[in-house]
PDB file with SEQRES, HELIX, SHEET and CRYST1 records, atoms N, CA, C and O in Angstrom:
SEQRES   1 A   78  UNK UNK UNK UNK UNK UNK UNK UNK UNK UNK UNK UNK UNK          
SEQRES   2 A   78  UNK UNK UNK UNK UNK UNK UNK UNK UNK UNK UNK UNK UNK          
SEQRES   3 A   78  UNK UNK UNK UNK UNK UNK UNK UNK UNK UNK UNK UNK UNK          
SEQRES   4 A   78  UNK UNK UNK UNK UNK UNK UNK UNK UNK UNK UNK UNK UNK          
SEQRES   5 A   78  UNK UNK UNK UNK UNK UNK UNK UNK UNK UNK UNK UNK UNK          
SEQRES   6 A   78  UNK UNK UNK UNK UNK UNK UNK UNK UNK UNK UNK UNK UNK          
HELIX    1 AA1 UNK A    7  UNK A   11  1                                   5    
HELIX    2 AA2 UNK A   21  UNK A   51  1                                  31    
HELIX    3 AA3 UNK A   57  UNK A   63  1                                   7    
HELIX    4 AA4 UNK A   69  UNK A   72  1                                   4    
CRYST1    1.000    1.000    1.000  90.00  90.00  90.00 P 1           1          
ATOM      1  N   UNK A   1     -15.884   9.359  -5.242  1.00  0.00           N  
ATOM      2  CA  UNK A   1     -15.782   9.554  -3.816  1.00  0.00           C  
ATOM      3  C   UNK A   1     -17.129   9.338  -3.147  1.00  0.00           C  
ATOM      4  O   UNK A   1     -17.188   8.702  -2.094  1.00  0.00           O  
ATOM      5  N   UNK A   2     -18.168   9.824  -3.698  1.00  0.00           N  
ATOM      6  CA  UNK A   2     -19.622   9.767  -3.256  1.00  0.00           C  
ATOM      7  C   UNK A   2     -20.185   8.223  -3.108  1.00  0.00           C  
ATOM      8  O   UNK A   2     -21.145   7.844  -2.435  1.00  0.00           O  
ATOM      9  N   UNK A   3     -19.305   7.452  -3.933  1.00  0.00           N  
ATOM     10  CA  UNK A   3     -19.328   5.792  -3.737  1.00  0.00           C  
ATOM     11  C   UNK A   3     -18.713   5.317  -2.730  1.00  0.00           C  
ATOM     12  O   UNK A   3     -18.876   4.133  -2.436  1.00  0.00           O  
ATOM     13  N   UNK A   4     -18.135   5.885  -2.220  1.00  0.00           N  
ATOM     14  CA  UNK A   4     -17.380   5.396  -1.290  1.00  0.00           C  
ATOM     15  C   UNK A   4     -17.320   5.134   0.135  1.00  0.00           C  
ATOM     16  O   UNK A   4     -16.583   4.407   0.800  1.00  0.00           O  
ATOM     17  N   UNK A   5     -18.757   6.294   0.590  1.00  0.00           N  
ATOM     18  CA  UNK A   5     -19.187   6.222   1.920  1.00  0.00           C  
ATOM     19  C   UNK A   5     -19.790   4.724   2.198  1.00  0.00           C  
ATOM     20  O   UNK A   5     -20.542   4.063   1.483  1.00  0.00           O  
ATOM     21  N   UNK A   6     -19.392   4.502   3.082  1.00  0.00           N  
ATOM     22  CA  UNK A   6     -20.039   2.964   3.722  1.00  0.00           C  
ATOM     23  C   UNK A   6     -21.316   3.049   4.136  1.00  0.00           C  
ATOM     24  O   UNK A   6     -21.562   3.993   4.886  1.00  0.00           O  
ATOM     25  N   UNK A   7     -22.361   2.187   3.804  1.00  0.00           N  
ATOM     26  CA  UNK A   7     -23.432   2.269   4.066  1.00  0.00           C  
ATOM     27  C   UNK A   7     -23.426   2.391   5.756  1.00  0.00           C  
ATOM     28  O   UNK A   7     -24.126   3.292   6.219  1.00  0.00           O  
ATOM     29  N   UNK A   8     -22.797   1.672   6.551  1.00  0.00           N  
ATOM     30  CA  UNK A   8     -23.570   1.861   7.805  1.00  0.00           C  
ATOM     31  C   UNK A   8     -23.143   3.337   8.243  1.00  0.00           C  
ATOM     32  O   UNK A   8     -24.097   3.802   8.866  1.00  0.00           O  
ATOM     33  N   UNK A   9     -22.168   4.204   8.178  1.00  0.00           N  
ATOM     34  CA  UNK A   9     -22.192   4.859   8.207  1.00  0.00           C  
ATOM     35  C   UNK A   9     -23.299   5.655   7.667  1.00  0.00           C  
ATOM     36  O   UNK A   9     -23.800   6.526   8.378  1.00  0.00           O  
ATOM     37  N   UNK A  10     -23.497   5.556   7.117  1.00  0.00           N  
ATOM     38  CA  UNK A  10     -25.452   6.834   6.439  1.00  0.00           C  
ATOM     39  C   UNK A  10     -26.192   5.734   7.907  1.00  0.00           C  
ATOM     40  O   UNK A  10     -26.253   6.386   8.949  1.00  0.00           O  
ATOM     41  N   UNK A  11     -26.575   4.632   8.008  1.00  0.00           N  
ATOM     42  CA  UNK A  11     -28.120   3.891   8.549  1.00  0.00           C  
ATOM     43  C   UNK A  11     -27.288   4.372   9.743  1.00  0.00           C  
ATOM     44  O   UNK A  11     -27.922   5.124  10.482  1.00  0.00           O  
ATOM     45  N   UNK A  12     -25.980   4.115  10.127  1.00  0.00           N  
ATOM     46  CA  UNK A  12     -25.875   3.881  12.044  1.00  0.00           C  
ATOM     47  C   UNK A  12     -26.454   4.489  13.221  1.00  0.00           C  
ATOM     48  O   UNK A  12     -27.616   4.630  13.601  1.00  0.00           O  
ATOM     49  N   UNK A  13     -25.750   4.691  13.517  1.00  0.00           N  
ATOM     50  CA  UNK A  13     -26.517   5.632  14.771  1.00  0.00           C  
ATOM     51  C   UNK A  13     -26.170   7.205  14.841  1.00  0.00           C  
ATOM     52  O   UNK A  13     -26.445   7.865  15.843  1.00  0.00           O  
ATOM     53  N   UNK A  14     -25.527   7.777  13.668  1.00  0.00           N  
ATOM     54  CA  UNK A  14     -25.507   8.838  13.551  1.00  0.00           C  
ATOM     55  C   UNK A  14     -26.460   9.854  13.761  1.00  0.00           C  
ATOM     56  O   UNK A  14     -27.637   9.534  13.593  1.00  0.00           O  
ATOM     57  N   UNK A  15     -26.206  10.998  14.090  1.00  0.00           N  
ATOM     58  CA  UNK A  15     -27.908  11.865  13.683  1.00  0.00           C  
ATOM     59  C   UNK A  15     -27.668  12.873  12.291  1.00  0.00           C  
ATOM     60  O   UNK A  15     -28.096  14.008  12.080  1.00  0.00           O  
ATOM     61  N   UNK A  16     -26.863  12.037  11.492  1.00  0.00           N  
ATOM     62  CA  UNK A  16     -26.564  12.445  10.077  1.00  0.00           C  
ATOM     63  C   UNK A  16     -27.752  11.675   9.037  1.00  0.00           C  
ATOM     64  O   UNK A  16     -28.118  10.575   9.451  1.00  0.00           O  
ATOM     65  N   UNK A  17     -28.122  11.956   8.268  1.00  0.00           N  
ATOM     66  CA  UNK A  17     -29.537  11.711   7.447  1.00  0.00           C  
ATOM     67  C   UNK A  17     -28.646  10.962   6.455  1.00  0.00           C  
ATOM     68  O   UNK A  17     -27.612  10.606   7.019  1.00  0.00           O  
ATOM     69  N   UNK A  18     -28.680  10.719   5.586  1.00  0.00           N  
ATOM     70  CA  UNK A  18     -28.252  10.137   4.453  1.00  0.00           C  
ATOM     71  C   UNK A  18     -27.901  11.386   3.002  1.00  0.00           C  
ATOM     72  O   UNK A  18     -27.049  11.451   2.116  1.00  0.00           O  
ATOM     73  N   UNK A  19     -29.043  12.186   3.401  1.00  0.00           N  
ATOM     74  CA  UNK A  19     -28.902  13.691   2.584  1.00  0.00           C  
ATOM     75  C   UNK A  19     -27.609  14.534   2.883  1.00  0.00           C  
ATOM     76  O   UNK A  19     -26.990  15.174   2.033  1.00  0.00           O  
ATOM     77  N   UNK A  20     -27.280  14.437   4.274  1.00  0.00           N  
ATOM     78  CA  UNK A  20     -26.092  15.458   4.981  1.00  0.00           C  
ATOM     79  C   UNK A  20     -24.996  14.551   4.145  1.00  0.00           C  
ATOM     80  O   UNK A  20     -24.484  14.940   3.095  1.00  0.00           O  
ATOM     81  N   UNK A  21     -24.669  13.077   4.870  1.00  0.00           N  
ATOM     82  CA  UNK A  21     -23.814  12.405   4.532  1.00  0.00           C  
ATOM     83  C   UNK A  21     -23.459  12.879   3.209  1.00  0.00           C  
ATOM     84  O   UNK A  21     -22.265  13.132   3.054  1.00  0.00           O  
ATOM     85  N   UNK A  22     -24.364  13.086   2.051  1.00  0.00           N  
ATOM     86  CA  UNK A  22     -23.665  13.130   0.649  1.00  0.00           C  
ATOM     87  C   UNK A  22     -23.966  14.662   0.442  1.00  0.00           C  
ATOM     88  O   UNK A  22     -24.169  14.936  -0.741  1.00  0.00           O  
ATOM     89  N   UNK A  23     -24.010  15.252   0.925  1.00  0.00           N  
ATOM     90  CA  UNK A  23     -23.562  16.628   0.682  1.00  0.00           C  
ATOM     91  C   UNK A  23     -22.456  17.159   1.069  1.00  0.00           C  
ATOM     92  O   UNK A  23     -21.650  17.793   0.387  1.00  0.00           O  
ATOM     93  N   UNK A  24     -22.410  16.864   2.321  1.00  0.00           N  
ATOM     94  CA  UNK A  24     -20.862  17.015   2.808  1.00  0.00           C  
ATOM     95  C   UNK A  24     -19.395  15.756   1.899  1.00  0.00           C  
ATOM     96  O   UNK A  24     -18.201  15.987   1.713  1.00  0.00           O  
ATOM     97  N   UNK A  25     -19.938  14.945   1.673  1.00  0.00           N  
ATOM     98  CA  UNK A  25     -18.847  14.415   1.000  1.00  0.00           C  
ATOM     99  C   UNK A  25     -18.810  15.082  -0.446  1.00  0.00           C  
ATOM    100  O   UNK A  25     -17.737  15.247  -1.026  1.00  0.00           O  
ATOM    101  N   UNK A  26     -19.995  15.446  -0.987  1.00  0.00           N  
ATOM    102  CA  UNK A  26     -19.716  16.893  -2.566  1.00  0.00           C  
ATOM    103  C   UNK A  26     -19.113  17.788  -1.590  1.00  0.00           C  
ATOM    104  O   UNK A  26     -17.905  17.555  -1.554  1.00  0.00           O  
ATOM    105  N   UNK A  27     -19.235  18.126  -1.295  1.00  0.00           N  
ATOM    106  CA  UNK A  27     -18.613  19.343  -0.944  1.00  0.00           C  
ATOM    107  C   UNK A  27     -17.183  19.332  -0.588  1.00  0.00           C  
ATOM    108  O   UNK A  27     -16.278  20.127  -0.844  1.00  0.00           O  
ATOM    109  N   UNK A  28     -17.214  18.178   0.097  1.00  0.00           N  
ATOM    110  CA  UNK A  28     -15.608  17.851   0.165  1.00  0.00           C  
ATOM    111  C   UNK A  28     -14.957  17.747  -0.907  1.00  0.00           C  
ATOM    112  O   UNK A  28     -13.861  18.275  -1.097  1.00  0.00           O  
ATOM    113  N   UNK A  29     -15.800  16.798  -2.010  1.00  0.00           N  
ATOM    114  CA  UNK A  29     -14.859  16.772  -3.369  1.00  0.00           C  
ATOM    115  C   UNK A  29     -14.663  17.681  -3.916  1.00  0.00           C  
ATOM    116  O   UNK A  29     -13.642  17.721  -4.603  1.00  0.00           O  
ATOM    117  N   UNK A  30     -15.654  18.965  -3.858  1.00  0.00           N  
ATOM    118  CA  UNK A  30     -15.873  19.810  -4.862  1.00  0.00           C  
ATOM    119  C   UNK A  30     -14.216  21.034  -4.233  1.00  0.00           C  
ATOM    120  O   UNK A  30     -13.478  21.739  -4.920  1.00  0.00           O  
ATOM    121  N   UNK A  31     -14.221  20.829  -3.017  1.00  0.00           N  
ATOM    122  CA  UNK A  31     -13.229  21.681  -2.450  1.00  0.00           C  
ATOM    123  C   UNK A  31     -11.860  21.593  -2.521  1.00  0.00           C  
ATOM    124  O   UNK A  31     -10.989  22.447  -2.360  1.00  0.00           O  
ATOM    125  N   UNK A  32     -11.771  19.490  -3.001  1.00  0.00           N  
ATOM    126  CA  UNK A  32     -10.559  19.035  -3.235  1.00  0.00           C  
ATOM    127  C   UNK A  32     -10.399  19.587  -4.783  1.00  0.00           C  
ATOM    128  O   UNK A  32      -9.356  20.184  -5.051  1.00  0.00           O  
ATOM    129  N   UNK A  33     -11.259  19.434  -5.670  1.00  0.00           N  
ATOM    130  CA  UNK A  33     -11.056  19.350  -7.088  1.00  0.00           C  
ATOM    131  C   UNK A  33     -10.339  21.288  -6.868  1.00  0.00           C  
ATOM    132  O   UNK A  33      -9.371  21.657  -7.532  1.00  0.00           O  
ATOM    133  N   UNK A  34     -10.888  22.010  -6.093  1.00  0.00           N  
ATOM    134  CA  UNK A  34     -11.004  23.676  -6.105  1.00  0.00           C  
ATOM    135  C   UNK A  34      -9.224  23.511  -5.522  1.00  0.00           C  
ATOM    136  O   UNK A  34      -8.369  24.082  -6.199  1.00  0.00           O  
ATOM    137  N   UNK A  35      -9.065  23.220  -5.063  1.00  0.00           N  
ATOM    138  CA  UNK A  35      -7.388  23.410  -4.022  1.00  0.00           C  
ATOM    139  C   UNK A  35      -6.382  22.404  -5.016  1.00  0.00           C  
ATOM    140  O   UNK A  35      -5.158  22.532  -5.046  1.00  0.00           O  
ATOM    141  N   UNK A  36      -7.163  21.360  -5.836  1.00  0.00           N  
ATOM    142  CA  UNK A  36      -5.660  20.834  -7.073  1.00  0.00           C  
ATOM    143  C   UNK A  36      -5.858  21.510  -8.439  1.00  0.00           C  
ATOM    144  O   UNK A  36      -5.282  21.280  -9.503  1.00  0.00           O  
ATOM    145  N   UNK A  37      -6.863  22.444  -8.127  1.00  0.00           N  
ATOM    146  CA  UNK A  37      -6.500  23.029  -9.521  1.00  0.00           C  
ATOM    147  C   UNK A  37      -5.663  24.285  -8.984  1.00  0.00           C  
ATOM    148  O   UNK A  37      -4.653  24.682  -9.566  1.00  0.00           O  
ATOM    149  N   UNK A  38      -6.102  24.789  -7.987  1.00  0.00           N  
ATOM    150  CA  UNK A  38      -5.482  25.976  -7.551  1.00  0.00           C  
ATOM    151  C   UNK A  38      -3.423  25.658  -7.275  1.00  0.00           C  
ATOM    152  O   UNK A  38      -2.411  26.307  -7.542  1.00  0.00           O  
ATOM    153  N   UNK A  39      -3.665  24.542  -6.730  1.00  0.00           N  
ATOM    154  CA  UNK A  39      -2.335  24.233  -6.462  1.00  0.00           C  
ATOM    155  C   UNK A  39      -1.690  24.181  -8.407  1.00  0.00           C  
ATOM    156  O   UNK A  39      -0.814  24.913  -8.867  1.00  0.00           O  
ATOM    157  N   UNK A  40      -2.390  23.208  -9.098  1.00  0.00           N  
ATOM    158  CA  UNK A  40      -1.722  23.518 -10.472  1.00  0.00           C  
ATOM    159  C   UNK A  40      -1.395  24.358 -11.183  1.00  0.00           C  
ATOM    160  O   UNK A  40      -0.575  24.074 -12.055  1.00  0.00           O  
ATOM    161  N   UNK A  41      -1.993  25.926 -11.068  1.00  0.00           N  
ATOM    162  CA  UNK A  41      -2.585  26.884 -11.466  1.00  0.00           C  
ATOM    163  C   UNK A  41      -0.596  27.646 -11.071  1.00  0.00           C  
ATOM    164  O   UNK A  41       0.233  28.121 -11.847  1.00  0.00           O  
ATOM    165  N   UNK A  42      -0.552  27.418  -9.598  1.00  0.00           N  
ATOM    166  CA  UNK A  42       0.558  27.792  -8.858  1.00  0.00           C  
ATOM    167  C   UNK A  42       1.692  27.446  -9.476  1.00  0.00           C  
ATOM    168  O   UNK A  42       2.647  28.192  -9.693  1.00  0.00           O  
ATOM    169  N   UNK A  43       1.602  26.432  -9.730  1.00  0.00           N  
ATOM    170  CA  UNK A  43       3.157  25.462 -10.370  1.00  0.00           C  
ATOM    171  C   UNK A  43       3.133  25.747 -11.539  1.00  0.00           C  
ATOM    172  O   UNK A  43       4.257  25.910 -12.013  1.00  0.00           O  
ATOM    173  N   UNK A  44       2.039  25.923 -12.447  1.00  0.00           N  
ATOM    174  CA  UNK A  44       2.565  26.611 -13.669  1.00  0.00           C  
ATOM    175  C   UNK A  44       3.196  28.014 -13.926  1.00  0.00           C  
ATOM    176  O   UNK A  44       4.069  28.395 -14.705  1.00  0.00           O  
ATOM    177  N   UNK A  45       2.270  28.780 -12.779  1.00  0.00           N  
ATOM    178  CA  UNK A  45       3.327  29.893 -12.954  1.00  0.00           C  
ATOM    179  C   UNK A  45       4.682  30.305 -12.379  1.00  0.00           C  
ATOM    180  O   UNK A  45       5.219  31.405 -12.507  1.00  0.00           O  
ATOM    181  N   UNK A  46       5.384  28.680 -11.384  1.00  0.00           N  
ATOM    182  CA  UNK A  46       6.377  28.685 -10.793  1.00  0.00           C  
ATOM    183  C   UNK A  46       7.402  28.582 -12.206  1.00  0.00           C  
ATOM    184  O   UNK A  46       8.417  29.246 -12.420  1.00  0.00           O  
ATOM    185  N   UNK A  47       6.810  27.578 -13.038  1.00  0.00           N  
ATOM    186  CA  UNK A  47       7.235  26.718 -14.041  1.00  0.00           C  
ATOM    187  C   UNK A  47       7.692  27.843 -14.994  1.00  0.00           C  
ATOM    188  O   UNK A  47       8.839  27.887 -15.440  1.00  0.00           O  
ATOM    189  N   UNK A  48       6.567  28.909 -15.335  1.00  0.00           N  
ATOM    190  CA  UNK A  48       6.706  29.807 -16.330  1.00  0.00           C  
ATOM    191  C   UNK A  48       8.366  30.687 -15.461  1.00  0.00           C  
ATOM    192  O   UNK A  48       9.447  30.653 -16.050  1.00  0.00           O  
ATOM    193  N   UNK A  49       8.257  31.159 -14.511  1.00  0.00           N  
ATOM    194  CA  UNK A  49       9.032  32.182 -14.238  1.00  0.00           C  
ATOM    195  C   UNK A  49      10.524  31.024 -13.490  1.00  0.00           C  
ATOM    196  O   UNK A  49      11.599  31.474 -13.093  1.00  0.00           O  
ATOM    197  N   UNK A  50      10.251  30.016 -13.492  1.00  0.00           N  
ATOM    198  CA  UNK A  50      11.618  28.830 -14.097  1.00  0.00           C  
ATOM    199  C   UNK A  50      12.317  29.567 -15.193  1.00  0.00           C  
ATOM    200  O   UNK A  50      13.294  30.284 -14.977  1.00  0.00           O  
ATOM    201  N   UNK A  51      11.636  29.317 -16.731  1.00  0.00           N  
ATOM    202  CA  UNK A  51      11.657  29.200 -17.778  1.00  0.00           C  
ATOM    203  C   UNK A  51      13.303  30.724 -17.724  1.00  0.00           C  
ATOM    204  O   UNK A  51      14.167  30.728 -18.601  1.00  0.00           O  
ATOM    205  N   UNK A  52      13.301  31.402 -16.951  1.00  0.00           N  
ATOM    206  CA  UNK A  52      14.423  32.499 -17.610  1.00  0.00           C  
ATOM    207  C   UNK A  52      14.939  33.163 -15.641  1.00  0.00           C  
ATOM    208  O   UNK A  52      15.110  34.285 -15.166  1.00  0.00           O  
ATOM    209  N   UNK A  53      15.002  31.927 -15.135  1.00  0.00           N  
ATOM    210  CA  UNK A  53      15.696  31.536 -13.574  1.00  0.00           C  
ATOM    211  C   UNK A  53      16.693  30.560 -13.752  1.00  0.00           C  
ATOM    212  O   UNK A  53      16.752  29.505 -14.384  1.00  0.00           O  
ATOM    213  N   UNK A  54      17.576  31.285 -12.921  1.00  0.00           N  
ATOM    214  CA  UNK A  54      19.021  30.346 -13.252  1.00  0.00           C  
ATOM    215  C   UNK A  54      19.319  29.402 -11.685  1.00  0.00           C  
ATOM    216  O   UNK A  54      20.337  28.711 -11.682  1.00  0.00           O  
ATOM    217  N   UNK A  55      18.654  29.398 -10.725  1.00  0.00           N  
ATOM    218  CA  UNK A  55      18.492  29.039  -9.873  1.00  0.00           C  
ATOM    219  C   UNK A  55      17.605  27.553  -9.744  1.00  0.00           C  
ATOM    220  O   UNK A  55      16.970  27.529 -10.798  1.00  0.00           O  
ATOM    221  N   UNK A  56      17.361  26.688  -9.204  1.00  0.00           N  
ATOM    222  CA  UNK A  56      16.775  24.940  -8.961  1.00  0.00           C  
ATOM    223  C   UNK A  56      15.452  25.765  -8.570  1.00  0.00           C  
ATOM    224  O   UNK A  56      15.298  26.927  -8.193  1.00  0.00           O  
ATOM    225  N   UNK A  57      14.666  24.834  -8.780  1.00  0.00           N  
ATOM    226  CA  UNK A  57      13.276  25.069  -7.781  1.00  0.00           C  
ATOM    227  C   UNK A  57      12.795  24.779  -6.721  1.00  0.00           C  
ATOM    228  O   UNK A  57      11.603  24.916  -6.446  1.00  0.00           O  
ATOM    229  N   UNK A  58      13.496  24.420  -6.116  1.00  0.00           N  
ATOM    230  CA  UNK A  58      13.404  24.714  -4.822  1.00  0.00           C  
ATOM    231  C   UNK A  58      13.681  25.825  -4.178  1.00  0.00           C  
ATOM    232  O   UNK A  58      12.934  26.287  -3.315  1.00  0.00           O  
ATOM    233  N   UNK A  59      14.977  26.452  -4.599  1.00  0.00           N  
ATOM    234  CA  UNK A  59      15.877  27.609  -4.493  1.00  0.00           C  
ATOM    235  C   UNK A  59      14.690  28.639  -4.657  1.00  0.00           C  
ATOM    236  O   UNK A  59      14.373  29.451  -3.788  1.00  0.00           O  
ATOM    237  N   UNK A  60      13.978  28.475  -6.086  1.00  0.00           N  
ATOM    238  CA  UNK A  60      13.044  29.812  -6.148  1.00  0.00           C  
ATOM    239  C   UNK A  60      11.931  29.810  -5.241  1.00  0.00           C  
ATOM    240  O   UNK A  60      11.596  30.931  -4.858  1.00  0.00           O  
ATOM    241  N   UNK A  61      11.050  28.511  -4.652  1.00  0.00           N  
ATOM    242  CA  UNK A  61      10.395  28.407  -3.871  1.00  0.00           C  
ATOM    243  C   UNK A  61      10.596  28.582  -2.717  1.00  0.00           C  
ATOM    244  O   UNK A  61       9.704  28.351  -1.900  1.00  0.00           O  
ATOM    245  N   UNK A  62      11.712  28.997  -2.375  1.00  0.00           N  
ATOM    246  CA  UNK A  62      11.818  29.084  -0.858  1.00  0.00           C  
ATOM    247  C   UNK A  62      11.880  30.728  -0.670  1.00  0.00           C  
ATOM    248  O   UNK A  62      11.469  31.476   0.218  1.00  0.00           O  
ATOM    249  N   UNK A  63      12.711  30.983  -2.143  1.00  0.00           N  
ATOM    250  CA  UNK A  63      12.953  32.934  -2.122  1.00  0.00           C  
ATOM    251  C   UNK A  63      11.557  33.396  -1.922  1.00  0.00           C  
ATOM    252  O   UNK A  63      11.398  34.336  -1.143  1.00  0.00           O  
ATOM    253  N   UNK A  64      10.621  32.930  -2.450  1.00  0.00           N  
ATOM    254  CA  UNK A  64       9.392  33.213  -2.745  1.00  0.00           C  
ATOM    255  C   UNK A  64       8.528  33.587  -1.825  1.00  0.00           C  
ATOM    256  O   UNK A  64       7.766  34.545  -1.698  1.00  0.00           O  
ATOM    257  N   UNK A  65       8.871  32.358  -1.015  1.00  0.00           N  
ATOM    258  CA  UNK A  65       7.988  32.178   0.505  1.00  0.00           C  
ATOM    259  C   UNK A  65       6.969  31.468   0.025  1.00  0.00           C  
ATOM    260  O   UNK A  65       5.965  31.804   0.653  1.00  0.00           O  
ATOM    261  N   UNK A  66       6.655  30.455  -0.969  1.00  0.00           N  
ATOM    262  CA  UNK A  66       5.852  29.631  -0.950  1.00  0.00           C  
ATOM    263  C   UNK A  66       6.040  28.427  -0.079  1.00  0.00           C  
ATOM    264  O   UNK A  66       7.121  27.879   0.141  1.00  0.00           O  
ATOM    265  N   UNK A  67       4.647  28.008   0.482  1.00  0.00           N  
ATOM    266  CA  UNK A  67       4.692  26.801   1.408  1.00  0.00           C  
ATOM    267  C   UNK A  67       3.905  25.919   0.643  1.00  0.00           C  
ATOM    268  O   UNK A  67       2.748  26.132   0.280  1.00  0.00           O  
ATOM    269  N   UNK A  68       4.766  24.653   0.355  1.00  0.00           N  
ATOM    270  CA  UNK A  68       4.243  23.399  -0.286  1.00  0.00           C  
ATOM    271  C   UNK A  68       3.414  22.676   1.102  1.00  0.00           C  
ATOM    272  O   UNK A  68       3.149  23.059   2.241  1.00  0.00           O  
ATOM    273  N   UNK A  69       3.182  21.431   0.312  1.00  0.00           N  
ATOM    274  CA  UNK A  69       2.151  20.463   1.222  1.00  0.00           C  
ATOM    275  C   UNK A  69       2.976  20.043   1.778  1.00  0.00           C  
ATOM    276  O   UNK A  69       2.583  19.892   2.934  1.00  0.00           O  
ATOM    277  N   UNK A  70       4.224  19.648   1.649  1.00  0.00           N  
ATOM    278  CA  UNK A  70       5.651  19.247   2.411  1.00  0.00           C  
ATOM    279  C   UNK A  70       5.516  19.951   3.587  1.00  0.00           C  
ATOM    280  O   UNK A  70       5.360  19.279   4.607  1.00  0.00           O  
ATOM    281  N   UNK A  71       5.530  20.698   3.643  1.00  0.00           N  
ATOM    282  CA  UNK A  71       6.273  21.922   4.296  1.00  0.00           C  
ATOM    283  C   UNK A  71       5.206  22.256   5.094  1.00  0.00           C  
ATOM    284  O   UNK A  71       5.487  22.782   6.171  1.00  0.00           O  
ATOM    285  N   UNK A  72       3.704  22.024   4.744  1.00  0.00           N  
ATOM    286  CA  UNK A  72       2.809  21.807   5.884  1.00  0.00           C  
ATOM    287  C   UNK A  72       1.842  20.964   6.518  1.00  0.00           C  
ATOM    288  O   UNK A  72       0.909  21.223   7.278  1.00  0.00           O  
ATOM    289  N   UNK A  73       2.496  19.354   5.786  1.00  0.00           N  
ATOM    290  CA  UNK A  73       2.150  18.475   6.593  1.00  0.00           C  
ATOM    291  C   UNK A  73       0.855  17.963   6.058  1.00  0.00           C  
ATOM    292  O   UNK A  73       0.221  17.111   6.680  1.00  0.00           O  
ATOM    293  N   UNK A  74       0.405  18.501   4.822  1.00  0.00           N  
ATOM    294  CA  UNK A  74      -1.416  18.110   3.925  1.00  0.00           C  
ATOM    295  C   UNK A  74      -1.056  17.245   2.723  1.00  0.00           C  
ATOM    296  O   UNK A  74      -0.320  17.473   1.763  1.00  0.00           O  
ATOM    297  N   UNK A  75      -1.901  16.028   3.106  1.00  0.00           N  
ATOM    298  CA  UNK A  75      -2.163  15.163   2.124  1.00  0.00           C  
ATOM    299  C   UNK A  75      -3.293  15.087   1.308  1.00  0.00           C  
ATOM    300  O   UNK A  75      -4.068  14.186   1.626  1.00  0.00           O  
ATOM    301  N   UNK A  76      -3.768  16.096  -0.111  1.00  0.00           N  
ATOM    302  CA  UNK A  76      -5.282  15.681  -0.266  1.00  0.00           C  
ATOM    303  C   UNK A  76      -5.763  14.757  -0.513  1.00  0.00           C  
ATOM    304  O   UNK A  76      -5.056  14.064  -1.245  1.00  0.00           O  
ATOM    305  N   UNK A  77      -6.921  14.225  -0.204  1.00  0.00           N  
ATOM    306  CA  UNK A  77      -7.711  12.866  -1.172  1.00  0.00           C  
ATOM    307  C   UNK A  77      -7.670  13.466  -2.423  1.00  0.00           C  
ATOM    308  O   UNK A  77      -8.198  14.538  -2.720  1.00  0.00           O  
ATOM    309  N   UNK A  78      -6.699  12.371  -3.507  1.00  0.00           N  
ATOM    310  CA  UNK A  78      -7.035  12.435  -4.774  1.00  0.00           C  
ATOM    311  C   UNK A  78      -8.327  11.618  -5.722  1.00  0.00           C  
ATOM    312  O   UNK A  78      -8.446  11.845  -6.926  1.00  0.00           O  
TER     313      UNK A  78                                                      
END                                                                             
């Protein structure tokens, strides 16, 4: 991701330094990598308490009151 910023973006006419530019984009990654593990973390234990649910999963996700990314409209950068 840190490859990915376009150079003129860092030189343009920003009053962003080249230092900000790539800190804020770590930080962005570091927050994406923090929210798909957290989201995985979630689904396994949807998965586990599947395992002896006689109900679809969706069915249990909704009893639950969990809100997917569906359901609120977030796409992360993978």
């Amino acid at each position: 991701m840190l490859n990915e910023v376009p150079a003129a973006r860092i030189t343009g006419t920003s009053s962003y330094t080249a230092d900000d530019v790539l800190r804020i984009a770590t930080d962005a990654a570091d927050a994406t990598a923090k929210l798909l593990e957290r989201k995985r973390e979630c689904n396994n234990m949807v998965d586990v308490i599947l395992e002896g649910y006689e109900q679809k999963r969706q069915y249990l996700i909704t009893e639950i009151g969990i809100e997917t990314d569906e359901d609120a409209g977030f796409v992360a950068n993978r």
